[in-house]
Each structure stands twice: as structure tokens, then as C-alpha cells.
C-alpha positions as CSV (number, residue, x, y, z in Angstrom):
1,X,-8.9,14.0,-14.1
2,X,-11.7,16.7,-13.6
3,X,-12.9,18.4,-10.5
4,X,-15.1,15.7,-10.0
5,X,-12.7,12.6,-10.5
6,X,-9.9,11.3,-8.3
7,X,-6.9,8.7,-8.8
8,X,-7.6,5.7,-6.4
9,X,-6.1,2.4,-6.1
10,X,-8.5,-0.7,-7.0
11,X,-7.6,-4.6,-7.1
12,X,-7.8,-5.6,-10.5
13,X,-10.1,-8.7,-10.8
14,X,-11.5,-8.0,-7.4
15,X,-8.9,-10.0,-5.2
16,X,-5.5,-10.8,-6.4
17,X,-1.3,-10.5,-5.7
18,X,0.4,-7.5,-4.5
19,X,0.9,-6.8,-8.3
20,X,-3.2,-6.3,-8.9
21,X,-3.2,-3.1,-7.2
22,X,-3.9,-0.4,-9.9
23,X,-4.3,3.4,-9.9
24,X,-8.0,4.3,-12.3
25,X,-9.7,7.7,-11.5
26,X,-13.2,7.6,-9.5
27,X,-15.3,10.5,-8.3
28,X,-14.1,12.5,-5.2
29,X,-16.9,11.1,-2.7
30,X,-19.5,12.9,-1.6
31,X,-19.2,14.2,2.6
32,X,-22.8,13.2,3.6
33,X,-23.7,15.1,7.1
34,X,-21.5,14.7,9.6
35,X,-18.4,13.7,7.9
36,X,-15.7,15.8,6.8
37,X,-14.0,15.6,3.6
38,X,-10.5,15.6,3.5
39,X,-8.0,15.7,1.1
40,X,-5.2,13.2,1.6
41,X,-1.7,13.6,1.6
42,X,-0.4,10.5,2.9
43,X,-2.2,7.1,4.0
44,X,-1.2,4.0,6.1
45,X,-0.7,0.7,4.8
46,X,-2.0,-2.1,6.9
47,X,-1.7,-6.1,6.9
48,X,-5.8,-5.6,6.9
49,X,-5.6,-4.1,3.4
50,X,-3.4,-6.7,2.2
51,X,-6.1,-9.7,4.1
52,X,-8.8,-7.7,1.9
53,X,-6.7,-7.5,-1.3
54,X,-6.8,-11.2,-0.8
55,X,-10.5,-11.6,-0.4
56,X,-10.8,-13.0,3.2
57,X,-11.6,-9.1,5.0
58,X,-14.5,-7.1,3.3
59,X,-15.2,-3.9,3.5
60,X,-18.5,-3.8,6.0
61,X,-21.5,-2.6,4.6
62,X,-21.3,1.3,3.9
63,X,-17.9,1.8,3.9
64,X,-15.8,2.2,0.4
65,X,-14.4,-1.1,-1.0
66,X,-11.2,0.7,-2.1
67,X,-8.1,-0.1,0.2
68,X,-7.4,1.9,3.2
69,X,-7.8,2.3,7.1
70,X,-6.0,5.8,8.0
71,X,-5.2,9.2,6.5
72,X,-3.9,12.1,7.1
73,X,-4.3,15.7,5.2
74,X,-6.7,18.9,4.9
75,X,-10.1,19.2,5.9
76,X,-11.8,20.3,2.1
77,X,-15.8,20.2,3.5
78,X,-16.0,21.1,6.6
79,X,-17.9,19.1,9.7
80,X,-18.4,18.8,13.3
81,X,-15.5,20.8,15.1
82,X,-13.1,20.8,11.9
83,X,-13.3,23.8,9.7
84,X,-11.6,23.8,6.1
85,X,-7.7,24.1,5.8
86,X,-7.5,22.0,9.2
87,X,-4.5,19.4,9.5
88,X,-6.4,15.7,11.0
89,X,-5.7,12.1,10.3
90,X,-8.4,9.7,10.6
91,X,-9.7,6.3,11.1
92,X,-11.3,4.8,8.0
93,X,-13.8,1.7,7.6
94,X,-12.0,1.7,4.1
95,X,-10.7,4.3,1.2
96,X,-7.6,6.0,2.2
97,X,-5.6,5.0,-1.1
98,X,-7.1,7.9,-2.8
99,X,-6.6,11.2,-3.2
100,X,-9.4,12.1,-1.1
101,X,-11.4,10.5,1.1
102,X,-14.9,11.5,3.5
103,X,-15.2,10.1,7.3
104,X,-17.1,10.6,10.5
105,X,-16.0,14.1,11.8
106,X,-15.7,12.2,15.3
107,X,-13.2,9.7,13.5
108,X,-10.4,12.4,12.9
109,X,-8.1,13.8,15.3
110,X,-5.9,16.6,15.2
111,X,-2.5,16.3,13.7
112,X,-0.2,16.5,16.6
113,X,2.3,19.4,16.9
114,X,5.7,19.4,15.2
115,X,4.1,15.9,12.9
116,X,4.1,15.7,9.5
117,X,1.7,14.2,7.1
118,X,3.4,10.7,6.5
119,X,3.9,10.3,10.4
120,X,0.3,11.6,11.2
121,X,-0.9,9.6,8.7
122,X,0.5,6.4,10.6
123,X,-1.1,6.9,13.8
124,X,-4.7,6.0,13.7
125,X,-5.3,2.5,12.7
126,X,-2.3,1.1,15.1
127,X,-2.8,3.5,18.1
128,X,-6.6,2.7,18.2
129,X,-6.1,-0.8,17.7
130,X,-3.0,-0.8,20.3
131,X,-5.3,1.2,22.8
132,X,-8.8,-0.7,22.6
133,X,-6.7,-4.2,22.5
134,X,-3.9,-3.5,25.3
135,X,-5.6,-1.0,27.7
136,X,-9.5,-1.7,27.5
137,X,-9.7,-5.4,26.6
138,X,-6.1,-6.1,28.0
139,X,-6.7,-4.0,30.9
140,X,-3.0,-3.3,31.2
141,X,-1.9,-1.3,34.2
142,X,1.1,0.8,35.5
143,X,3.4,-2.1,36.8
144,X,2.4,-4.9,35.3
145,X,4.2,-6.9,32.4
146,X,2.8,-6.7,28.1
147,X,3.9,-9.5,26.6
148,X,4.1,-8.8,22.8
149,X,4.7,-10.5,19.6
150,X,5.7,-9.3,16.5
151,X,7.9,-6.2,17.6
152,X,8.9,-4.7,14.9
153,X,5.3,-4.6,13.1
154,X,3.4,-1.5,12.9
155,X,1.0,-2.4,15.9
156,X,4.4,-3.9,17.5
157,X,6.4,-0.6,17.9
158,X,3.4,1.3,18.9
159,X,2.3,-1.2,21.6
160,X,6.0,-0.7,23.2
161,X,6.2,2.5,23.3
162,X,2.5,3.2,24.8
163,X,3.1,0.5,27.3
164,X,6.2,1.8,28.5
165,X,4.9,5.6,28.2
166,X,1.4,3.7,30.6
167,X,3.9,3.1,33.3
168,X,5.0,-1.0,32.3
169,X,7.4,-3.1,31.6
170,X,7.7,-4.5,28.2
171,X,9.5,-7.9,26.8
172,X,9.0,-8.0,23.1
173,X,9.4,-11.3,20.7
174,X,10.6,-10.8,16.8
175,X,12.3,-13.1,14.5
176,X,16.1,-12.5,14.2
177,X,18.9,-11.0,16.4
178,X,18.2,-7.7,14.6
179,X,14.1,-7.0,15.4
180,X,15.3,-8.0,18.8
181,X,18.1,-5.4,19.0
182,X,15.0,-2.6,17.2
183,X,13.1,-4.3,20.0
184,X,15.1,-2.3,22.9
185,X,16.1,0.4,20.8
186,X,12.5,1.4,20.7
187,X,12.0,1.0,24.9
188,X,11.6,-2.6,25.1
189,X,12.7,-3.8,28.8
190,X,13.2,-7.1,27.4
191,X,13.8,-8.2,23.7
192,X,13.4,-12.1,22.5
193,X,14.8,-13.3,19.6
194,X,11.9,-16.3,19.2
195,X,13.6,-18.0,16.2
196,X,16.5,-18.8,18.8
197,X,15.2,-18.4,22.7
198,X,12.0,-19.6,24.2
199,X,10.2,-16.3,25.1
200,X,8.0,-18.4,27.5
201,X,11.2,-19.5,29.6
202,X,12.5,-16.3,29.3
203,X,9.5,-14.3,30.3
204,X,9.3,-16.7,33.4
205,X,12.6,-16.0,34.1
206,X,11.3,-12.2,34.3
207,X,8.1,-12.4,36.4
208,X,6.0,-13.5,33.3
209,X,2.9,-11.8,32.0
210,X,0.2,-9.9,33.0
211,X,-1.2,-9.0,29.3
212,X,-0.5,-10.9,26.3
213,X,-0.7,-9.1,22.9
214,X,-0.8,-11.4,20.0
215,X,-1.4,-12.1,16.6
216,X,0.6,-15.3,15.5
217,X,-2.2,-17.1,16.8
218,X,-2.3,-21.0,17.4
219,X,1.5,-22.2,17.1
220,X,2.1,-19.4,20.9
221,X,-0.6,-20.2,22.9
222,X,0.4,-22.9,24.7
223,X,3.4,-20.9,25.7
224,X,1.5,-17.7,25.9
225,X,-0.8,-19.6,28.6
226,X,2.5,-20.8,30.9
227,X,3.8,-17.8,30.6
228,X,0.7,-15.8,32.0
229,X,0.4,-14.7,35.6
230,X,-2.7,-15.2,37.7
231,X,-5.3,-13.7,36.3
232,X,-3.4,-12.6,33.2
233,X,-5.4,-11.5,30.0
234,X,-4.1,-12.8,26.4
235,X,-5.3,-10.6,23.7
236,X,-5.7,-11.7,20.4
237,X,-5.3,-9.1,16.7
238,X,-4.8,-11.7,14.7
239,X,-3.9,-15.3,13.7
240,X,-0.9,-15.9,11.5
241,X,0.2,-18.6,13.0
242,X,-3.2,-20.9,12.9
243,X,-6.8,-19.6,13.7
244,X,-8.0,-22.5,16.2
245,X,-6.8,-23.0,19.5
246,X,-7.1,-26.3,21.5
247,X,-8.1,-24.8,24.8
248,X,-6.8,-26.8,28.3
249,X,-9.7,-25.8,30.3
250,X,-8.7,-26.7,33.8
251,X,-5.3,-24.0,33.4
252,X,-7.8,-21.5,32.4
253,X,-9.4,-21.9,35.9
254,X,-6.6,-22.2,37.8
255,X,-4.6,-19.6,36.6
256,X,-8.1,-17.6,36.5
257,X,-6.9,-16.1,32.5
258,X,-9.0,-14.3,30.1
259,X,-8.5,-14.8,26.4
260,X,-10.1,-12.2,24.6
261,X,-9.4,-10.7,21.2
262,X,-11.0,-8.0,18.7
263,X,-11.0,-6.2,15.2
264,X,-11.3,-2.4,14.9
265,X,-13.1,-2.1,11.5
266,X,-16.6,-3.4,12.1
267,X,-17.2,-1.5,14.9
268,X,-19.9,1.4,14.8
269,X,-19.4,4.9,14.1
270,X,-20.3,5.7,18.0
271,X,-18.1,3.2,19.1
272,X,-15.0,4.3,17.1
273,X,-15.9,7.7,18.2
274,X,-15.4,6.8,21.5
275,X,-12.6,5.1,21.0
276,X,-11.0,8.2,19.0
277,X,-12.1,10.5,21.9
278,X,-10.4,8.6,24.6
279,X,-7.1,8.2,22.0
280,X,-7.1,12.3,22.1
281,X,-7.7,12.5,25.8
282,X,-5.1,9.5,26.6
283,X,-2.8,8.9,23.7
284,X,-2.4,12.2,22.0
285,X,-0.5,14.2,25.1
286,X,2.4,10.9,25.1
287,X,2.9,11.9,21.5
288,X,3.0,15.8,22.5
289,X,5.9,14.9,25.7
290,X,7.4,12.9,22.6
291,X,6.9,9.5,24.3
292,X,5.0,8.2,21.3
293,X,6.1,8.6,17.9
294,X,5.1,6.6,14.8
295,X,8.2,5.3,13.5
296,X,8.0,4.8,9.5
297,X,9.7,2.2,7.9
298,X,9.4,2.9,4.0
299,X,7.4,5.9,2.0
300,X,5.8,4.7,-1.4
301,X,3.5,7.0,-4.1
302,X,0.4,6.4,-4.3
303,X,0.2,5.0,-7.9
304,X,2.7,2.7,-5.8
305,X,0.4,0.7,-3.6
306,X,2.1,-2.5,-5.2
307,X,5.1,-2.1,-4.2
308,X,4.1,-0.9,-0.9
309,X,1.9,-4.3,-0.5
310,X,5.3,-6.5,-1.9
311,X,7.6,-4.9,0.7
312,X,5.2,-5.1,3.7
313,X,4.3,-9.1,3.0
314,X,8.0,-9.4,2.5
315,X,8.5,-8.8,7.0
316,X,11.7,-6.9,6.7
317,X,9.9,-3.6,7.8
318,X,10.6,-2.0,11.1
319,X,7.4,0.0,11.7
320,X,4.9,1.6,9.5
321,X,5.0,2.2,5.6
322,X,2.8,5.0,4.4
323,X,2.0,5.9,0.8
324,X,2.0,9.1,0.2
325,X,0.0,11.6,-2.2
């Protein structure tokens, strides 16, 4: 290690197992104008990385190829409105597992007050993906009902609590009596356990669903689409459960539904700025009235990113698991 070099975490072989994350040194990369260096102290881990460590999510062109969506630390080269020594996390096209990391000064955001590193760092990926999916796409309002899957997911106990701090009710799915019970314990108004209940009788039985947020994909949406409300929005993040839907076209009319869905990564570096300046205008004060919080599940080192991959795949997590540097 020189002042030129870094430790990073690469996939041996390209693509590979949890087990082909490696830490190698690579040179601290260069700020180019506009973007802020920073060095990290802590960085989210996200199913994305683990779809890219597979080979099925590239990096998009001009972003790094090395693992990671959000960070948090100092600002080292100053940009924009940050000056050096400033706390931020940020959103990344790619390149948090690494001791430092450059971004868009309009993609960082101020630590919030009384937050740590590994709890800062843990914000960004899920609260813009929560916001843009939920509340612009969704169009979820005070009063009306989120239907979400996967509760105990990072995204999933994010989603809860901004829902419930936007003024709605919540009923949350997970697998298991237990991610039910972390369900409610993290504001849910209604918690399913979907390996024993039917979550669409039992959102019927509560006044079903305005917004749908899922990302199991194919195997819900039949029940997703009963379940909705008239002119109900379902919102798709991803596709575990099957990629292809077989669409019943005449319920789509009557029922007057939108099904929507988006990624966060591709977009452009205006767009994400956007999006990161309505997070700080929207988001950021329910984390400062403490009706917000990023709830970590496990802390692993850096040279750790293995481990970290193994125990997120493995679904016992109850929110976010951060690496830290």
C-alpha cells in the first residue's frame, strides 16, 4: 500500500460464489470535476452486488466495476457544496467496497445528526430506491394502504417505516412467524406470515391495496392483482420469484391498475441528483424526528465481503449489513 494504492474487493475470475470475493490493492481513483472524493468508512451491501457478482447486473458504462452502491465517510477532495473533513454518505453507480471511493457531489448527502458511519452508510441505496419506487412511481399517499413483500429485507424495513412516517398504513408479508413478528415491531399495521396465511385474503380482509411494493415477482401477482384497489399501482424492484408475468388484461381495465417497476443504478447523474435532492428535502427530516432509522442486521470488514455476501444470500438478516473499513 502506498499513497497511491487502495485495498478493494474484486470477483476473482470475473463472476463467481460468495467465496470469489477477494481483497487486491488498486489506485485511490481520481475525483474528476464535480465529484468529491471520499474516504470510506463503512459501505452497504446489496442483493444488486451479489446479482453482479453473479454476472447478470453490470456495472453501466463509466461507473467502477468493483462492487458497491453506497458509502459513508469523509470528504478527502473537496466538490460542489462539500468541503474536506465533511461527514456524507452517497449513492454509487458502483465501487463502495474500497477504501475510497469518488461520486457526483450532487449524489452525497449529509450524514444525519446523532448517525454513525455503519448506519449512514446504509441509507442511500434503500431510501432512494424506497422513495423513487413507493412515492413517485407508487404514488403512495397519506391514507392509503403499501402492500409490501419481503419485510425484513433492507428495502423491506425502510419501506415500513417511510410509509408509516408518509401518513399510511402498512401490511407487510415475510416468511416465518418471526419476520412477521420484526414486521410489527418495526411499525407494520399488519404483518403476514406468507409461508402460512394468504396475504391476499388477508389484505382483503383489511381494505386491500392502494400500492404494491414487490420484488418476488411472477409466483404474487396474481394475488397482488386481487388484492389491489381501484386504481391501485403495483410496483415492481425485482423478480425472485420468476421474471415474466402472464397479464389478464380485462382486470387491468376494470380495476383501472398500473404495473410499473424500476432500477436505480442506470439512471443519469441529473436524475439521481434529483432524486438525492428530494431524499434531503423529504426523507432526511423523518430520520432527524427519529421516524426513520436504518436498522443493521450484521457488520462485516472489508477484507470480509465474502462472508458478508454468504450471510445475506443465506435470508436470515433483518435489515441492512454493512461492511465496514
Amino acid at each position: 500500500m502506498t499513497d497511491t494504492t487502495m485495498t478493494v474487493i474484486e470477483i476473482e475470475g470475473g463472476k463467481g460464489p460468495a467465496k470469489a470475493l477477494r481483497p487486491e490493492t488498486a489506485p485511490i481513483p481520481v475525483a474528476g470535476e464535480g465529484d468529491v472524493l471520499i474516504r470510506v468508512r463503512a459501505a452497504g451491501v446489496n442483493r444488486p452486488d451479489i446479482i453482479q457478482r453473479l454476472g447478470f447486473y453490470p456495472a453501466p458504462p463509466g461507473a467502477p466495476t468493483t462492487l458497491g452502491l453506497e458509502v459513508a465517510g469523509e470528504v478527502v477532495k473537496a466538490a460542489g457544496r462539500w468541503k474536506a473533513g465533511d461527514r456524507v454518505c452517497a449513492l454509487l453507480g458502483g465501487g463502495g467496497y474500497a477504501e475510497y471511493a469518488a461520486v457526483d457531489a450532487r449524489h452525497a448527502l449529509p450524514i444525519p445528526e446523532g448517525l454513525d458511519f455503519v448506519h449512514a452508510a446504509g441509507l442511500p441505496e434503500t431510501v432512494f430506491t424506497v422513495f423513487v419506487n413507493v412515492f413517485e412511481h407508487g404514488g403512495l399517499k397519506a391514507g392509503e394502504t403499501l402492500l409490501l413483500h419481503g419485510a425484513t429485507s433492507g428495502i423491506g424495513v425502510t419501506a415500513i417505516q417511510m410509509a408509516k412516517a408518509a401518513g399510511a398504513k402498512v401490511i407487510a408479508t415475510g416468511r416465518g412467524a418471526d419476520k412477521a413478528a420484526q414486521a410489527l415491531a418495526l411499525g407494520a399495521d399488519v404483518a403476514v406470515d406468507s409461508s402460512t396465511e394468504d396475504f391476499e385474503a388477508v389484505v382483503k380482509a383489511n381494505g386491500g391495496a392502494d400500492v404494491v411494493l414487490d420484488m418476488v415477482g411472477a409466483s404474487y401477482f396474481a394475488k397482488n392483482l386481487e388484492a389491489l384497489n381501484t386504481g391501485g399501482r403495483i410496483v415492481y424492484i425485482a423478480s425472485l420469484g420468476g421474471g415474466t408475468l402472464e397479464v389478464p388484461i380485462m382486470k387491468i381495465m376494470q380495476k383501472r391498475a398500473v404495473i410499473t417497476g424500476s432500477t436505480l443504478r442506470p439512471r443519469d447523474a441529473d436524475e439521481k441528483a434529483r432524486i438525492a435532492a428530494r431524499v434531503e428535502e423529504i426523507v432526511w427530516p423523518w430520520i432527524a424526528a427519529g421516524k426513520v432509522r436504518c436498522v443493521v442486521d450484521k457488520t462485516f470488514p472489508l477484507a470480509e465481503a465474502a462472508a458478508a455476501h454468504a450471510w445475506l444470500e443465506g435470508g436470515a438478516h433483518v435489515g441492512k449489513v454493512v461492511l465496514t473499513v
